[in-house]
VMD Tcl script that draws the C-alpha trace (Angstrom):
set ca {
  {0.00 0.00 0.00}
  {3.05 2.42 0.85}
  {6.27 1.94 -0.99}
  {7.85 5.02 0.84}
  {7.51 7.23 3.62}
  {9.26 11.18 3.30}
  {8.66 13.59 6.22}
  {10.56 14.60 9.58}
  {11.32 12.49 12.43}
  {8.62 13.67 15.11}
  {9.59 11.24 17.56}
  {11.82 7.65 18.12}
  {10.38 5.33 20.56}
  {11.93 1.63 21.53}
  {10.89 -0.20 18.97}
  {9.69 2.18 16.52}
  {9.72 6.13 14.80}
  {6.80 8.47 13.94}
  {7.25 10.15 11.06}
  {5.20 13.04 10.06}
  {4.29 13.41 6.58}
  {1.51 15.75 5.15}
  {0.61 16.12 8.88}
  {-0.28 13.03 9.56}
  {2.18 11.06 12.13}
  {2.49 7.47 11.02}
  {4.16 4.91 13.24}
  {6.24 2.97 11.82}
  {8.27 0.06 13.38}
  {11.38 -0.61 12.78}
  {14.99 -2.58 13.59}
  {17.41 -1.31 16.40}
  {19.91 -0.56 13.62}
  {17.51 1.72 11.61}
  {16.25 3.65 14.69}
  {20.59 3.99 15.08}
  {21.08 5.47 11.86}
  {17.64 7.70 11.51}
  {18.55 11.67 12.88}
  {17.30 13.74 15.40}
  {13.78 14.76 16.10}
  {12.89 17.25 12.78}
  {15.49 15.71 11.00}
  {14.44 14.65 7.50}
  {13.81 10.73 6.78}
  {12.67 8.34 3.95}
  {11.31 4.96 5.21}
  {10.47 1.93 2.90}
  {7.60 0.41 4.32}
  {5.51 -2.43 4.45}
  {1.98 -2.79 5.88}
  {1.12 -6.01 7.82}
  {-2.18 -6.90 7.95}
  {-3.79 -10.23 10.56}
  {-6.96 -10.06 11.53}
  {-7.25 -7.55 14.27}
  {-3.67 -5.77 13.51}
  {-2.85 -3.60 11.07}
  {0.91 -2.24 11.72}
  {3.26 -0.39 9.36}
  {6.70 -1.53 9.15}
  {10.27 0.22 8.06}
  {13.33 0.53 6.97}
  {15.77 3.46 5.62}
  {16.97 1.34 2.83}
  {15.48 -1.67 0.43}
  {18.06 -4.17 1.44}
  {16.90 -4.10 4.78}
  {13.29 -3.65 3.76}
  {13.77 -6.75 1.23}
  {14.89 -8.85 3.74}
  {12.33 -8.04 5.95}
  {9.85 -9.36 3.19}
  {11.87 -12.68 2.88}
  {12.13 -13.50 6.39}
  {8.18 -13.39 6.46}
  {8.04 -16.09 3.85}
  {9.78 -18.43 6.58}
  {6.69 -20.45 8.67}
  {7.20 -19.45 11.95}
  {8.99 -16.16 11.41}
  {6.27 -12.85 11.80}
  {7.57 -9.29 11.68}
  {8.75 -9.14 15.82}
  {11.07 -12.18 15.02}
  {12.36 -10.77 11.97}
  {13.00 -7.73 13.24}
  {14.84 -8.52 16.26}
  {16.82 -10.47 13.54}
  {18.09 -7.42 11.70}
  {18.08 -5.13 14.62}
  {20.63 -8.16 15.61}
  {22.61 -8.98 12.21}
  {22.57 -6.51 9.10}
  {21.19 -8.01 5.79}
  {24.14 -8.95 4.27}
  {25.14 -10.68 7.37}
  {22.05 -12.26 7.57}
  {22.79 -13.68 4.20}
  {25.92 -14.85 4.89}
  {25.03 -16.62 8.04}
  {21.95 -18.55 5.49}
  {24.53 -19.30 2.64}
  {27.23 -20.42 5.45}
  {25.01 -21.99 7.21}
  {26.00 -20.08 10.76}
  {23.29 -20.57 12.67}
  {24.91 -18.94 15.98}
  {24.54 -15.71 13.72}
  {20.81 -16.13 13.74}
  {20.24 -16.96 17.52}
  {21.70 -13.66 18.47}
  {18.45 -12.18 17.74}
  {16.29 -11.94 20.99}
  {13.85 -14.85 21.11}
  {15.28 -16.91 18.47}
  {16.26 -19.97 19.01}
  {18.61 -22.93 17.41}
  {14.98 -24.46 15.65}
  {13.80 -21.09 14.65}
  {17.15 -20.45 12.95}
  {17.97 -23.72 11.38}
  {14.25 -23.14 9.71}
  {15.71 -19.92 8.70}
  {18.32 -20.92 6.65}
  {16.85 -24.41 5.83}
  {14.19 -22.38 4.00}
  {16.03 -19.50 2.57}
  {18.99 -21.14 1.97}
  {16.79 -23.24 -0.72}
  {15.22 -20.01 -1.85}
  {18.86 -19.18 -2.81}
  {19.46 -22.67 -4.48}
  {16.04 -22.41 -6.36}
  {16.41 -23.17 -9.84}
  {14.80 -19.63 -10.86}
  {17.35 -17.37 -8.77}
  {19.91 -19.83 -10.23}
  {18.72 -19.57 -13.61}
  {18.68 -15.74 -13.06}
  {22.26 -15.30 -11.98}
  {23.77 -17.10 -14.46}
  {20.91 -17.27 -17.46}
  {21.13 -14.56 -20.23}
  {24.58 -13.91 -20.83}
  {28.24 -16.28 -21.26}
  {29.57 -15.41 -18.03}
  {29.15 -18.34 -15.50}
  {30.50 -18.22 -12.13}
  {32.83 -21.43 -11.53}
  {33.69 -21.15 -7.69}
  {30.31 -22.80 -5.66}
  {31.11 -19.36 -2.69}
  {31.06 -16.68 -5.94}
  {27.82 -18.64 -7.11}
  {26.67 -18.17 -3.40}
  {27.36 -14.99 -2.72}
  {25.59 -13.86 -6.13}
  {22.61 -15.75 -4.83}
  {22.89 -13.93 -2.03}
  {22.64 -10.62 -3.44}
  {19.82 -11.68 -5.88}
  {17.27 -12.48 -2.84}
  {18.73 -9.13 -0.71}
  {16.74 -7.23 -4.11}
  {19.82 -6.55 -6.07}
  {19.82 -7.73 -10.27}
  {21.25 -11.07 -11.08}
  {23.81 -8.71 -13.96}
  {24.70 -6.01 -10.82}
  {25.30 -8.93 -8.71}
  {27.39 -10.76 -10.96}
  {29.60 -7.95 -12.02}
  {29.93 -6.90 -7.85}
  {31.09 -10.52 -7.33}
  {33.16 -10.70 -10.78}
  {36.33 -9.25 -9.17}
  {36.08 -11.36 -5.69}
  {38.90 -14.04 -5.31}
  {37.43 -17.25 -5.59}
  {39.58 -18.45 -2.28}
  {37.57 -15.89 0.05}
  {34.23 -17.12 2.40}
  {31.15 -16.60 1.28}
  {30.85 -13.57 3.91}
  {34.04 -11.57 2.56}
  {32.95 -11.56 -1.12}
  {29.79 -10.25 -0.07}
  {31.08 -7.61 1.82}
  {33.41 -7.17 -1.07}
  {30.39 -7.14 -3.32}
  {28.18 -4.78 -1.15}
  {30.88 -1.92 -0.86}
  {31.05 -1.96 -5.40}
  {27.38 -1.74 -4.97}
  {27.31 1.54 -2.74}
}
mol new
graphics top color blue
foreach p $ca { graphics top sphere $p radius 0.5 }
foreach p [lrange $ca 0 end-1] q [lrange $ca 1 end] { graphics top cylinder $p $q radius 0.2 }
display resetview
């Protein structure tokens, strides 16, 4: 319903920030890390948001940049995982951690999050992990063009980057460069910093 949300920072809370927009003050929650790097109170701010709707609740949700927000979204696809348990997540691990710790399997990563557990995690990255081995994100990396990435951790960390939002061709050519020795982790890092 919203993509984004522009206006001034009109107050941060624990869990959450209202932003004004259009004078209207809409409460949006939000991950430890993006209440860290949101300004002051009448500061400017841009929030990519995402409106969950159960039932009885009806609670906005965001994030100051897509990665983050797209991760959100595909930590909600997980059964068990609802939008307090994926947000502890990323207010405890950023995205690309978060997708390093799936491709590496590092479930310790995971149960840093308040209220996750070992099962909760290893569901995690049982179920995302095969999101990132799916035959369409595979066949989107590497379809379309003669480039094919050899080592299995460049093929990974591509993945990687193709479920965090990013285009299979801006993925590949971020990874291109890696050395095919590194983990999984440091060629996304490497990846993520070409992307910025």
């Amino acid at each position: 319903m919203y993509y984004y949300i522009k206006g001034k920072i009109a107050h941060k809370g624990e869990n959450f920030a209202v932003i004004e927009a259009m004078g209207v003050g809409y409460k949006i929650y939000t991950s430890l890390s993006a209440l860290q790097s949101l300004g002051a109170s009448g500061e400017d701010a841009v929030m990519y948001t995402h409106l969950y709707v159960r039932e009885d609740i009806q609670d906005l949700y965001g994030f100051p940049t897509l990665e983050e927000k797209n991760m959100f979204m595909t930590l909600l696809s997980v059964s068990g995982v609802g939008p307090k348990a994926a947000l502890a997540i990323l207010s405890a691990v950023s995205p690309s951690g978060l997708a390093a710790a799936i491709v590496t399997n590092n479930a310790k990563a995971i149960t840093k999050a308040q209220g996750v557990g070992p099962k909760l995690a290893q569901r995690i990255i049982l179920e995302l992990k095969d999101k990132l081995k799916s035959e369409d994100i595979q066949e989107m990396v590497t379809g379309g063009d003669d480039e094919i990435i050899a080592s299995d951790n460049l093929s990974e960390a591509v993945s990687a980057l193709v479920v965090l939002g990013y285009a299979p061709n801006d993925a590949k050519k971020a990874v291109s460069s890696a050395d095919a020795s590194m983990s999984v982790e440091e060629i996304i890092k490497t990846a993520l910093a070409k992307l910025f």
